[in-house]
MDAnalysis code that builds the backbone (N, CA, C; Angstrom):
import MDAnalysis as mda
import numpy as np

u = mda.Universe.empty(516, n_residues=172, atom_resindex=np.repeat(np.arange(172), 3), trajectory=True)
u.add_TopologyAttr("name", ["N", "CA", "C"] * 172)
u.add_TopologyAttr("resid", np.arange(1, 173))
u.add_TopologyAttr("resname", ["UNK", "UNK", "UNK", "UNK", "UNK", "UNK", "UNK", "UNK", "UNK", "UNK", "UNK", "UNK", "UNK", "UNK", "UNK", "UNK", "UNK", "UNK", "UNK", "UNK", "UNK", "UNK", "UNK", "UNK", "UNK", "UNK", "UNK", "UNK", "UNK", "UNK", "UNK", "UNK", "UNK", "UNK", "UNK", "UNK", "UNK", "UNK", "UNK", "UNK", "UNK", "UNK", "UNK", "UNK", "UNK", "UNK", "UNK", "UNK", "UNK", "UNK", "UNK", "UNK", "UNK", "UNK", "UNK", "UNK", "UNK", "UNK", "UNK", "UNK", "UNK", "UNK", "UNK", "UNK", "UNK", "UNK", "UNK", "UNK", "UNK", "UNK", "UNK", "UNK", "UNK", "UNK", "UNK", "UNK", "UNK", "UNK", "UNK", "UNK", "UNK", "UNK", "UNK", "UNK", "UNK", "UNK", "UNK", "UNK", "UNK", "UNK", "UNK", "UNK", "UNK", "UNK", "UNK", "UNK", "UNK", "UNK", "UNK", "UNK", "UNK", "UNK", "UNK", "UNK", "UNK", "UNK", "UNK", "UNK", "UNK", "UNK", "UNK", "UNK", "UNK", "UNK", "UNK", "UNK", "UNK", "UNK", "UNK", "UNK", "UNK", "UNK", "UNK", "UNK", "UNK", "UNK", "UNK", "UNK", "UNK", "UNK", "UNK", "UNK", "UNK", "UNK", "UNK", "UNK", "UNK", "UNK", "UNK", "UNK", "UNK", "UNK", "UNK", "UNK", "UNK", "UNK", "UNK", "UNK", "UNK", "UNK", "UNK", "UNK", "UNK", "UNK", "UNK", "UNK", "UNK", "UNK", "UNK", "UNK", "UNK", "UNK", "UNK", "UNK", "UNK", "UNK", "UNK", "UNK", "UNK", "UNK", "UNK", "UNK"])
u.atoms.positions = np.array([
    [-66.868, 21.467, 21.057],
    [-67.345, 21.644, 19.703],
    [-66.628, 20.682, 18.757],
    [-65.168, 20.553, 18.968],
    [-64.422, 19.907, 17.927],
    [-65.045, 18.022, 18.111],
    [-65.423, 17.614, 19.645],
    [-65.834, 16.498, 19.815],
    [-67.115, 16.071, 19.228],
    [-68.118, 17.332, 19.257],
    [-69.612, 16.939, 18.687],
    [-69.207, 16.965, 17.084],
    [-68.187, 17.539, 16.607],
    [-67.868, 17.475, 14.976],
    [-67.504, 15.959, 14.741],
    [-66.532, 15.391, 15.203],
    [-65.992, 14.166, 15.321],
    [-67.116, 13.516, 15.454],
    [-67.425, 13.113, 16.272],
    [-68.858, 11.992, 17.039],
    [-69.741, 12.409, 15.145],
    [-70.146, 13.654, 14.819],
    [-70.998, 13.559, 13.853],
    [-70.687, 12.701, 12.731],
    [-69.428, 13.070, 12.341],
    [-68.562, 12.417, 11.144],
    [-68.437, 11.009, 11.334],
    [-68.503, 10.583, 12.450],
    [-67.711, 8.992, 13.023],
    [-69.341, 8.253, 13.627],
    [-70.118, 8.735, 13.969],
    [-71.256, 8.156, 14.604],
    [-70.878, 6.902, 15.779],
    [-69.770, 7.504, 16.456],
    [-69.062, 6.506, 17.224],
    [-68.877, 4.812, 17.062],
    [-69.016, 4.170, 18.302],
    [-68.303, 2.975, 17.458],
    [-69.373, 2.138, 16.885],
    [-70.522, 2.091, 17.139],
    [-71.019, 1.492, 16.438],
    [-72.167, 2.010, 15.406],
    [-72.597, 2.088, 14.695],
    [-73.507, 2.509, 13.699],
    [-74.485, 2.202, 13.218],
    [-75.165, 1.727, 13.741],
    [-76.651, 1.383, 13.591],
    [-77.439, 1.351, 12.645],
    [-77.172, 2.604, 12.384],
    [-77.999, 3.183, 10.838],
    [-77.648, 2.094, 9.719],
    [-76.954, 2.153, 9.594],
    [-75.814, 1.059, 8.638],
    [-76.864, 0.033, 8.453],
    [-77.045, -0.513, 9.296],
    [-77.777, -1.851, 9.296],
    [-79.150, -2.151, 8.784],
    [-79.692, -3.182, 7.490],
    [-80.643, -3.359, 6.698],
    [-81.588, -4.522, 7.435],
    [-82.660, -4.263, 6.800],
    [-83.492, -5.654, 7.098],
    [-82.614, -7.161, 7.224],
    [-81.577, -7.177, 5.995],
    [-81.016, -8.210, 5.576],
    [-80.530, -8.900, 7.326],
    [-79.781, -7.795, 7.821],
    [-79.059, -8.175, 9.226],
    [-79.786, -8.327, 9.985],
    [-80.964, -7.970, 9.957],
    [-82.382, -8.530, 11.068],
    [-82.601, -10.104, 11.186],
    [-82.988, -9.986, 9.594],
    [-83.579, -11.110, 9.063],
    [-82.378, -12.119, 9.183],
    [-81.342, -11.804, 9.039],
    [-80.168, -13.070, 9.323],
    [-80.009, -13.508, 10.755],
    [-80.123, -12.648, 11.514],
    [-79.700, -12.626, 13.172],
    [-81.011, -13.677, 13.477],
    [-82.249, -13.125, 13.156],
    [-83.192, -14.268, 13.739],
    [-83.334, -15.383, 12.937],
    [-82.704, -15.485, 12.142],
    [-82.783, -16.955, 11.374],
    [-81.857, -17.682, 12.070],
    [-80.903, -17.444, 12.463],
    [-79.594, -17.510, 13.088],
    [-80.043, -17.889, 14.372],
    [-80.621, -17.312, 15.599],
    [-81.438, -17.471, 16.512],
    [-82.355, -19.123, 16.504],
    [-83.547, -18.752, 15.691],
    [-84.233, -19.801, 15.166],
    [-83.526, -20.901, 15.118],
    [-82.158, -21.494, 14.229],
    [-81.681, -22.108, 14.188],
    [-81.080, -22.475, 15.233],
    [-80.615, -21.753, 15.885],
    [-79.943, -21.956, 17.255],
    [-81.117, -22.810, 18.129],
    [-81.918, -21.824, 18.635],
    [-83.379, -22.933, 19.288],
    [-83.273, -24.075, 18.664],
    [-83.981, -24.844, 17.122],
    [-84.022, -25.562, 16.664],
    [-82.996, -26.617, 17.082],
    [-81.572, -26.672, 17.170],
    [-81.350, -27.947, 18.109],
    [-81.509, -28.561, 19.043],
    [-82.434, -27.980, 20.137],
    [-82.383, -28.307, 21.049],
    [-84.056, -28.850, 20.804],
    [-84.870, -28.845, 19.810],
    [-86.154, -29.051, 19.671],
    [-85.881, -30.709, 19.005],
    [-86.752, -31.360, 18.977],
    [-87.300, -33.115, 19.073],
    [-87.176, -33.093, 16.915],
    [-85.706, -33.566, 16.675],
    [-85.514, -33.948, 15.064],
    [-86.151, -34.973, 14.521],
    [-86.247, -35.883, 15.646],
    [-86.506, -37.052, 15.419],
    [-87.768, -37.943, 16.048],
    [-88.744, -38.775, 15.926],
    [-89.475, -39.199, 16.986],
    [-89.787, -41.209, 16.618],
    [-89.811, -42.030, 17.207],
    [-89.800, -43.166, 17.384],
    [-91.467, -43.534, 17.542],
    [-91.859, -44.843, 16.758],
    [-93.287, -44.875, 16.854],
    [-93.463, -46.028, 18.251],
    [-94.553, -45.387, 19.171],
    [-94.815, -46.057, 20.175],
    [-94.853, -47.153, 20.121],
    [-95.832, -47.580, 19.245],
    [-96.206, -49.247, 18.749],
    [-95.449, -50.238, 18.196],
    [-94.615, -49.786, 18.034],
    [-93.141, -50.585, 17.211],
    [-91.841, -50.671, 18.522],
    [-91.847, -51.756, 19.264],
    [-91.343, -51.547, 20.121],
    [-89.505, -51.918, 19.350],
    [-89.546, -52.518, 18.209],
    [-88.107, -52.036, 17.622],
    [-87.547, -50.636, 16.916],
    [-88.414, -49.707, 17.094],
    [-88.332, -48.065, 16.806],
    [-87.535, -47.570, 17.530],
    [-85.921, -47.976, 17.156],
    [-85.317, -47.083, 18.374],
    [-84.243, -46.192, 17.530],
    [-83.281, -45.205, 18.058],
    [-82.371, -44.737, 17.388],
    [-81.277, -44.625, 18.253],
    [-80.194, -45.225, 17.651],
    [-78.825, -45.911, 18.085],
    [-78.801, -47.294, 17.642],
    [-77.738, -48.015, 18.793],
    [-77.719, -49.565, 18.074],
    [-78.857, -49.999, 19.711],
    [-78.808, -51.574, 19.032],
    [-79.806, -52.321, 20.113],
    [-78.652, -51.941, 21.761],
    [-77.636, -52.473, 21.790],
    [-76.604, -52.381, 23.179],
    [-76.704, -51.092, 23.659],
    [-76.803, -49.583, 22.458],
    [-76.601, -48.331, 22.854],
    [-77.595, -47.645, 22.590],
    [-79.119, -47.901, 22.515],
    [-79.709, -46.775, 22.072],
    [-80.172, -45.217, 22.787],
    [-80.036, -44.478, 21.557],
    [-80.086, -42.939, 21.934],
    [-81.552, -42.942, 22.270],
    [-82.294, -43.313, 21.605],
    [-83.759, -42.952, 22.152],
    [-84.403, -44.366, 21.908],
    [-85.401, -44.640, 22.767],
    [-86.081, -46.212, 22.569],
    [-87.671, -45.689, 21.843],
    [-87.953, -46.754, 22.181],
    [-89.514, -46.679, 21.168],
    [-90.889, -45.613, 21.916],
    [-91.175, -44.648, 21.072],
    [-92.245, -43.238, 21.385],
    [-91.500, -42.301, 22.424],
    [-90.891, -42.266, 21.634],
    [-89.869, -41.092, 22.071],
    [-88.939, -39.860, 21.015],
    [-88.247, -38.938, 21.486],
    [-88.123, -37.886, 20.490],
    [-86.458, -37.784, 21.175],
    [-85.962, -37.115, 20.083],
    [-84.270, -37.007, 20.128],
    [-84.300, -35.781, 19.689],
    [-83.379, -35.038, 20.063],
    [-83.134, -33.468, 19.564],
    [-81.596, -33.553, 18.550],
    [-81.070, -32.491, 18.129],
    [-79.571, -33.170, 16.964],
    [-79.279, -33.304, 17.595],
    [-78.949, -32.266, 19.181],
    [-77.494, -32.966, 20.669],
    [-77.143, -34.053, 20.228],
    [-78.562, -35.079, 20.597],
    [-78.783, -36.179, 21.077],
    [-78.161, -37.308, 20.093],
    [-78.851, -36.309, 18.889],
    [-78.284, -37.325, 17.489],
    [-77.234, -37.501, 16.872],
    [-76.694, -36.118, 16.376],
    [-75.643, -35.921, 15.742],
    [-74.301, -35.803, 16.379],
    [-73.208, -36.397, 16.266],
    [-71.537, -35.602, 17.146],
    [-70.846, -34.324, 16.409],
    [-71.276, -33.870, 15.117],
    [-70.567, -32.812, 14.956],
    [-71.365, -31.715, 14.172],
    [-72.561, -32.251, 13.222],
    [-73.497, -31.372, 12.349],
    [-74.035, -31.027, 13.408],
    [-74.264, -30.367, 14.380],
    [-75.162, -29.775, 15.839],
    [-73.448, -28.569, 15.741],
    [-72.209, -28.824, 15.826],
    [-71.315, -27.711, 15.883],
    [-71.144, -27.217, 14.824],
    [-71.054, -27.948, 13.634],
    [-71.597, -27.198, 12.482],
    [-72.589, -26.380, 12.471],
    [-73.539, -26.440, 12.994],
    [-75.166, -25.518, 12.459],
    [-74.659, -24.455, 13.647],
    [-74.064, -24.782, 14.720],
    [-74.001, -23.508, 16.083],
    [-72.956, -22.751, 15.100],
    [-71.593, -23.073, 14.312],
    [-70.611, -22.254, 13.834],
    [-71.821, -21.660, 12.492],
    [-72.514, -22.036, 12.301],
    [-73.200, -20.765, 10.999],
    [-73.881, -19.987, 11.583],
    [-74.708, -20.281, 12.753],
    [-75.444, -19.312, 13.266],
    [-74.752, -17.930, 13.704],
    [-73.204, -18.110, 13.541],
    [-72.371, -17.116, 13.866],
    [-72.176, -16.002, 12.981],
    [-72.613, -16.736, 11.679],
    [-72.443, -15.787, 10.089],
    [-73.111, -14.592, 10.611],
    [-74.208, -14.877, 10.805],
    [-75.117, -13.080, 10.171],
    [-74.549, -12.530, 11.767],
    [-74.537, -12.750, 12.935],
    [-73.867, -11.756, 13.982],
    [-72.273, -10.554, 13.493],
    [-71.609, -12.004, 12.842],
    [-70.527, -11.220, 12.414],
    [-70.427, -10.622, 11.156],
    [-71.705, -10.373, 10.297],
    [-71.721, -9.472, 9.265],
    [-72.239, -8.720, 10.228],
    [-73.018, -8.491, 10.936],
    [-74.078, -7.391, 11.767],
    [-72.953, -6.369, 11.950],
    [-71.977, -7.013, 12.765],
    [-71.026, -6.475, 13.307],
    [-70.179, -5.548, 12.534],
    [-69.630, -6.147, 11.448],
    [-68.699, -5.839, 10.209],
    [-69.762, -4.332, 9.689],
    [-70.500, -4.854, 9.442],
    [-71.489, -3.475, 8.571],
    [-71.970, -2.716, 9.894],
    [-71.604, -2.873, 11.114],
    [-72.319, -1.997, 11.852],
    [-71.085, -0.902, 12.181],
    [-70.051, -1.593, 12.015],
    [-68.714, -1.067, 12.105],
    [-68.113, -0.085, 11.116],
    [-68.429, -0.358, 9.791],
    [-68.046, -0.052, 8.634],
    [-66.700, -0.060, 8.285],
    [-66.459, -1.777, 8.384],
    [-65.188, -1.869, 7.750],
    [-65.305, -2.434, 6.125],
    [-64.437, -1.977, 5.549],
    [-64.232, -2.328, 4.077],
    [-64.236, -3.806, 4.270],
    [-64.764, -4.251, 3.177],
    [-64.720, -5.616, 2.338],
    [-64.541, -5.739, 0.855],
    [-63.699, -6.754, 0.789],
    [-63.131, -7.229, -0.510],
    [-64.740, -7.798, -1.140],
    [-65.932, -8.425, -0.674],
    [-66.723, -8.884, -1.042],
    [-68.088, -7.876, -0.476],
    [-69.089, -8.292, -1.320],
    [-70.472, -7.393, -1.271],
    [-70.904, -8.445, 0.329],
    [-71.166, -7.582, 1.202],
    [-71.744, -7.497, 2.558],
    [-72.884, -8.761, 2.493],
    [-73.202, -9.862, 3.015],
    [-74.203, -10.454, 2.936],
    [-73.808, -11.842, 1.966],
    [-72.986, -11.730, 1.044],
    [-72.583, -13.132, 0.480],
    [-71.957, -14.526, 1.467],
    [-71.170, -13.992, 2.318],
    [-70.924, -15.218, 3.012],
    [-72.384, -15.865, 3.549],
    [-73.038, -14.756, 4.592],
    [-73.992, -15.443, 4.837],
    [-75.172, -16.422, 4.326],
    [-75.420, -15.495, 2.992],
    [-76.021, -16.125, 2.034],
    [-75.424, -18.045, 1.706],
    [-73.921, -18.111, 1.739],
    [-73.552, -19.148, 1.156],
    [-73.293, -19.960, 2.123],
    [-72.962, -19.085, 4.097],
    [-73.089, -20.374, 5.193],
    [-74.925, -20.915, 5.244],
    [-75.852, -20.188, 4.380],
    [-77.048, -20.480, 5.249],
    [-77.506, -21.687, 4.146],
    [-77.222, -21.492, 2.112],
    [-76.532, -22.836, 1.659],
    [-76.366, -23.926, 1.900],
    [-75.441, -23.668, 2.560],
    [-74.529, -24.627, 3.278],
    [-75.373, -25.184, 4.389],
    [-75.574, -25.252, 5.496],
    [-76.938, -25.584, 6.774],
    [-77.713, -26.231, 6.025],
    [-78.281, -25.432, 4.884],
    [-79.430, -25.565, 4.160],
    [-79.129, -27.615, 3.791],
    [-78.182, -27.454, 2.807],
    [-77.758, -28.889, 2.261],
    [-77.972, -29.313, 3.353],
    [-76.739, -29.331, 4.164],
    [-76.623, -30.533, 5.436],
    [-77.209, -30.694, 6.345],
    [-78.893, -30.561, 6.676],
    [-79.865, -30.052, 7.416],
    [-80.375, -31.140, 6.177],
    [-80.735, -30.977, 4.966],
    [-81.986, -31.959, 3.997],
    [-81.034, -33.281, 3.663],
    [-79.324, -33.142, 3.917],
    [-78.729, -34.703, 3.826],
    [-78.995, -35.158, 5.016],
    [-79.462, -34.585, 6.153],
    [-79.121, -35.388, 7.122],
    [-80.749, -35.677, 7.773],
    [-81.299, -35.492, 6.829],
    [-82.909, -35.780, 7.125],
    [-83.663, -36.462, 5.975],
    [-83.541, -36.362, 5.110],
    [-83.934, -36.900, 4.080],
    [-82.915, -37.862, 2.920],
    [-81.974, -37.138, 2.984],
    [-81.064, -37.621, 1.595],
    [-80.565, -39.270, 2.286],
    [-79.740, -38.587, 3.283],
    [-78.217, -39.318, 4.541],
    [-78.889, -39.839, 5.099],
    [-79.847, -39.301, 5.899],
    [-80.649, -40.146, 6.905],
    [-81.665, -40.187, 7.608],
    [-82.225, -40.397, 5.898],
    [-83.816, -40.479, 5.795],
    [-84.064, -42.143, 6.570],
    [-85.337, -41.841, 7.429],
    [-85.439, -42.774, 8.386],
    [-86.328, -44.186, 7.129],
    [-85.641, -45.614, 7.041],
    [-86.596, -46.217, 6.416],
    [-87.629, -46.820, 6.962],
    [-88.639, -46.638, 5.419],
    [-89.960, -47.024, 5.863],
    [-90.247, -48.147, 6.339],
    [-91.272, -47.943, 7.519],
    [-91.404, -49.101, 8.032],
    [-90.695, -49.497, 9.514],
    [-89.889, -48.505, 9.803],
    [-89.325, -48.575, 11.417],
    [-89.596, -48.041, 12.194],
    [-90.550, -46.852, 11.871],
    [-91.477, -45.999, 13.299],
    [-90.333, -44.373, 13.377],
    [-89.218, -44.345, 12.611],
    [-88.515, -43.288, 12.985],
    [-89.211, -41.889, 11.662],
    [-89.358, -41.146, 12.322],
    [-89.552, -40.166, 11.593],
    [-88.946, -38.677, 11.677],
    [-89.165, -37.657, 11.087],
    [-88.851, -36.410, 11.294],
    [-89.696, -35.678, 11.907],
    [-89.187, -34.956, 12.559],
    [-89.891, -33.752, 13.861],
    [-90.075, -32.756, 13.522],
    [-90.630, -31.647, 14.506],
    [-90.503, -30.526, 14.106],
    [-89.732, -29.750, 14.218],
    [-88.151, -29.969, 15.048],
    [-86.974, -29.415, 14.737],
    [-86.456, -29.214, 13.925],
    [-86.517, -30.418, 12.814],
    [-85.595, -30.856, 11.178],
    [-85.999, -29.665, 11.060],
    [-87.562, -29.339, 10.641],
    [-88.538, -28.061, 9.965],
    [-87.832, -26.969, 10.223],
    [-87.857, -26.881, 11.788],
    [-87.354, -25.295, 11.948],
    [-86.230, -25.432, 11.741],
    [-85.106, -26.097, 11.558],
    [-83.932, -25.848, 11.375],
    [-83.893, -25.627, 9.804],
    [-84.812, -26.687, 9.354],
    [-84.740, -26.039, 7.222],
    [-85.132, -24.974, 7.146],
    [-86.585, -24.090, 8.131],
    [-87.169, -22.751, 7.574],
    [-85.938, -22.025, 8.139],
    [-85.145, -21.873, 8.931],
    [-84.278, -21.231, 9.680],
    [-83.150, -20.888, 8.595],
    [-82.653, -21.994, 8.227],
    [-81.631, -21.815, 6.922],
    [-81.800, -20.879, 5.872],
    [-82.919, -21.616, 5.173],
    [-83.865, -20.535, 4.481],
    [-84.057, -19.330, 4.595],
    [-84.018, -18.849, 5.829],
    [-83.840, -17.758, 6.346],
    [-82.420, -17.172, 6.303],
    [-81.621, -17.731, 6.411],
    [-80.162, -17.367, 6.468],
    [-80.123, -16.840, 5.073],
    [-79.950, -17.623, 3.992],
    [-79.915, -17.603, 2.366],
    [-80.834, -16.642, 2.149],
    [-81.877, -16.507, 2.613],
    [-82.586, -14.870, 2.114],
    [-82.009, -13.640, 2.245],
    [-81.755, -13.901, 3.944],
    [-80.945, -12.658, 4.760],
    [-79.618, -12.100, 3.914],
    [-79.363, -13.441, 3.484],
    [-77.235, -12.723, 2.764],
    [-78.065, -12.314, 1.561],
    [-79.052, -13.008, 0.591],
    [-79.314, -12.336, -0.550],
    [-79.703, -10.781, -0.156],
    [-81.421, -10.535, 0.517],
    [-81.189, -9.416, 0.420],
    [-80.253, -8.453, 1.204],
    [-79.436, -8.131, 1.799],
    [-77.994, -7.621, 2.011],
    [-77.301, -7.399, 0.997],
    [-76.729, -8.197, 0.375],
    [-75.837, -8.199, -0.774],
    [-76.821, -7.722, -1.959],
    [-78.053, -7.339, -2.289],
    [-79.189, -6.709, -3.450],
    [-78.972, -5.005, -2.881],
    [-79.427, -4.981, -1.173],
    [-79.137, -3.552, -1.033],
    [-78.075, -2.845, -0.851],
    [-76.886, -4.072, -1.401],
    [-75.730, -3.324, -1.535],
    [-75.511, -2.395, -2.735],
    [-75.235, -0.988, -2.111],
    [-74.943, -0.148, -3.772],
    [-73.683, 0.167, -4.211],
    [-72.545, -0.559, -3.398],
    [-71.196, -0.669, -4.258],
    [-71.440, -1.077, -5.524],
    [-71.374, -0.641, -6.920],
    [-71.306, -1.522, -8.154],
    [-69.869, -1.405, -8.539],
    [-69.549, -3.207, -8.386],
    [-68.232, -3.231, -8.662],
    [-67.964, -3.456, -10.024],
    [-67.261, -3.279, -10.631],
    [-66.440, -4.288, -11.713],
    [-66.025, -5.853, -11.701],
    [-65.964, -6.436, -12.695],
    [-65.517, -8.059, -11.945],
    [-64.248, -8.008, -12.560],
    [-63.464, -8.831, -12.055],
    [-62.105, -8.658, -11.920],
    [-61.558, -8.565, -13.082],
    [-60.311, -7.976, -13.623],
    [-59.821, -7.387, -15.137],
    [-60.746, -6.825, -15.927],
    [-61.762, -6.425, -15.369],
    [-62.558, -5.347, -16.385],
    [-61.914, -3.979, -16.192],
    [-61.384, -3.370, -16.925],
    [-61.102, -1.931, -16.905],
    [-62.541, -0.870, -16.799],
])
């Protein structure tokens, strides 16, 4: 009896209930993104037999052909795998119910931000392919931007269905 009291009060170790759309919606954005590197960022125009990506001695992909980030990038590919980690380890945190100094869902919100930027610098801004060389964007870039997007929704709504209302700091 005293154990089914406990177990009621504690809902053992993990808690399920706890958990909002927000942590759904982050985990498969998170997911998504994850797939998305390994999908074609980049693609080379057949007909342009100087359409390549790398240098002429080293190229990563030659002409009518597709590159995934692996292929492309050396460290924004471990960058985007370390955010996809955000919404698992809020899942976790709120499934757990440990206290936080911050409303549940803001980090994620601000790693998916974050992806977000360096996902449109590194496709458009950084290294937007110029016109006229056959290199273009794929449909990886895409899912990796809707994926982000997804992240930044997920921490917003989380942190909206949070009903801690705090004070901000030195407000009595």
């Amino acid at each position: 009896m005293e154990a089914s009291r406990i177990r009621g009060r504690h809902r053992g170790y993990l808690d399920l209930t706890r958990l909002t759309i927000g942590e759904f919606l982050g985990m498969g954005g998170a997911v998504l993104l994850l797939i998305s590197l390994w999908l074609p960022w980049f693609s080379t125009d057949a007909a342009n037999p100087n359409s390549i990506i790398g240098s002429d001695e080293n190229p990563v992909i030659g002409s009518g052909e597709s590159a995934s980030a692996w292929e492309v990038f050396g460290t924004l590919d471990w960058v985007l795998v370390a955010a996809c980690a955000a919404p698992f380890i809020l899942t976790w945190i709120v499934a757990r119910g440990h206290e936080l100094t911050w409303k549940p869902g803001e980090v994620t919100m601000l790693v998916g931000m974050a992806a977000f930027g360096l996902i449109l610098c590194n496709g458009l801004v950084l290294g937007k392919p110029e016109p006229g060389t056959g290199v273009s964007l794929d449909v990886g870039w895409y899912v990796a931007l809707l994926a982000s997007i997804g992240l930044m929704l997920a921490g917003f709504l989380r942190q909206a269905l949070h009903s801690d209302v705090r004070k901000p700091p030195g407000v009595l």
